[in-house]
C-alpha positions as CSV (number, residue, x, y, z in Angstrom):
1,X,2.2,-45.0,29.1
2,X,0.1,-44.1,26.1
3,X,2.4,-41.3,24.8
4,X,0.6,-38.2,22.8
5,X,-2.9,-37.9,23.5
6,X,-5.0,-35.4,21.7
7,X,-7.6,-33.7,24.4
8,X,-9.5,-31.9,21.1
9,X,-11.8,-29.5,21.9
10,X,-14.9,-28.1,23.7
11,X,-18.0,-29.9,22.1
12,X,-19.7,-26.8,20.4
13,X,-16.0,-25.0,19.7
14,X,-15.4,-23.6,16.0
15,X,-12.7,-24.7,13.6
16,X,-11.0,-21.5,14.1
17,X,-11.2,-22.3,17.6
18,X,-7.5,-23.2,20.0
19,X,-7.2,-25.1,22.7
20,X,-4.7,-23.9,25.6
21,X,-3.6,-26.5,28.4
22,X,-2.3,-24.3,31.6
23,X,-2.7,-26.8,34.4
24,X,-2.6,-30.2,35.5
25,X,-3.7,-31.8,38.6
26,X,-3.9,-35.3,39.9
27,X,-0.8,-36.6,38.3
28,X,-2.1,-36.3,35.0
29,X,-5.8,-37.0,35.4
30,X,-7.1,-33.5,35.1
31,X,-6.2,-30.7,33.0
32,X,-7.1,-27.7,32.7
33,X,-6.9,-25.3,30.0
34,X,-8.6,-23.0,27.9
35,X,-10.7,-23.7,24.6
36,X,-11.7,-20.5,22.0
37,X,-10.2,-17.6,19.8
38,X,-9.7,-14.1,21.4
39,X,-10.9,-12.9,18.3
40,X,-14.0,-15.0,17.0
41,X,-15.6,-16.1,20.2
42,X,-15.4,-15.8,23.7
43,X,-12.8,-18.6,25.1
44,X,-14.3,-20.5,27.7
45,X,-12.2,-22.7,30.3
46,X,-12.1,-26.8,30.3
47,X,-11.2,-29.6,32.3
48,X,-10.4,-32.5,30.6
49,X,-9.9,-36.1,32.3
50,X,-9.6,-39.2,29.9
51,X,-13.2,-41.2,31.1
52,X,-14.9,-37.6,30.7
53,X,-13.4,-36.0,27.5
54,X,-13.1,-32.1,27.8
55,X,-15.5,-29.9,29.5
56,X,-16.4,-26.6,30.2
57,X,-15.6,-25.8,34.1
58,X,-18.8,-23.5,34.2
59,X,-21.0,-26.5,33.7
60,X,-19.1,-28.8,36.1
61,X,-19.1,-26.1,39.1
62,X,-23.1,-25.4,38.6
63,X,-23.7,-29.3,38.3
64,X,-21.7,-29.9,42.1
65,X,-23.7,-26.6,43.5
66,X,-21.7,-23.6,42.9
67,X,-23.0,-20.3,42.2
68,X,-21.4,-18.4,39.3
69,X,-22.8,-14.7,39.7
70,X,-25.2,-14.3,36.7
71,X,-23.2,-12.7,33.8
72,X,-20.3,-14.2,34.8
73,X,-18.1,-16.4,32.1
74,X,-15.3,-18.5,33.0
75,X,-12.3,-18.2,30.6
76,X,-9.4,-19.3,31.7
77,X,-7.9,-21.5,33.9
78,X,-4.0,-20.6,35.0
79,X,-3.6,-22.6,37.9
80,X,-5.1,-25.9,40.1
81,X,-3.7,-27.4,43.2
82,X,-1.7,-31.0,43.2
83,X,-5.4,-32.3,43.4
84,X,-7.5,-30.3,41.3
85,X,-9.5,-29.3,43.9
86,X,-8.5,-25.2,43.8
87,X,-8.5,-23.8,40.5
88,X,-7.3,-20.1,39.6
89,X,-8.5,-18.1,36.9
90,X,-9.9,-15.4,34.8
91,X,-13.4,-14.4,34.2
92,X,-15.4,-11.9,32.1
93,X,-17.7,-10.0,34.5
94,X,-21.0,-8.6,33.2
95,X,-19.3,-5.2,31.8
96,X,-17.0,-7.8,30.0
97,X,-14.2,-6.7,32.2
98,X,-11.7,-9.3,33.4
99,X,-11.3,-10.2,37.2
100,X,-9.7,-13.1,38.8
101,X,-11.4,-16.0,40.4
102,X,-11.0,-19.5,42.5
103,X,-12.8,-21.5,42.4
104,X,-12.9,-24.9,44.5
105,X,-14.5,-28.6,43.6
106,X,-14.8,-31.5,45.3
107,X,-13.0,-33.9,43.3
108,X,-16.2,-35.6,42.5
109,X,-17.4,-32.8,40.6
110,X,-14.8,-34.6,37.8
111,X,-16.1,-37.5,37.9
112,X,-13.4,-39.1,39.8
C-alpha cells in the first residue's frame, strides 16, 4: 500500500557495500537477502521486517538459542518457507570454504 520502500542496509555496512533481497516470507513481512561486497568485505545475510529495520540473521539465530558452530559466518540467504520459519543458505566455514546451511526460527525470533 506504500509502494517503494528502501530496506537500506546492515547498520555497520560500508558505502561500497550492496544489498541483495533473495527471499520473502510472510506475505511481505520478512525478507531476506544479503548485505556486503564480494570484494571489500565479507557479505553477511539480513532479514529485514518494517518494525525491526534490517538485521544480520547470525545475531537473530544466537539471540532465540541457536548454535552457529564457532567460525562459522552466515552469508547468504537464497531461500525461506511461506513463513519464514526455514531459511536456506550459504556460509563460510572456518577454512573460508562455502557449505550450505538451514537454518530454522521460531517466528518470534523476528520480532513478530
Amino acid at each position: 500500500a506504500t509502494g517503494v520502500v528502501n530496506i537500506g542496509k546492515l547498520p555497520d555496512a560500508q558505502p561500497f557495500d550492496n544489498t541483495y533481497a533473495n527471499a520473502i516470507a510472510r506475505n511481505g513481512e520478512l525478507i531476506f537477502g544479503t548485505c556486503g561486497s564480494p570484494f571489500f568485505t565479507i557479505p553477511r545475510a539480513f532479514v529485514w521486517t518494517a518494525a525491526g529495520g534490517m538485521q544480520q540473521l547470525d545475531t537473530l539465530a544466537v539471540a532465540a538459542g541457536v548454535t552457529i558452530p564457532e567460525g562459522y559466518l552466515i552469508t547468504h540467504v537464497q531461500a525461506a518457507s511461506a513463513d519464514g520459519t526455514v531459511v536456506l543458505g550459504v556460509a563460510y566455514a572456518p577454512n573460508f570454504s562455502q557449505v550450505t546451511f538451514v537454518l530454522t526460527l521460531p517466528v518470534s525470533a523476528y520480532g513478530l
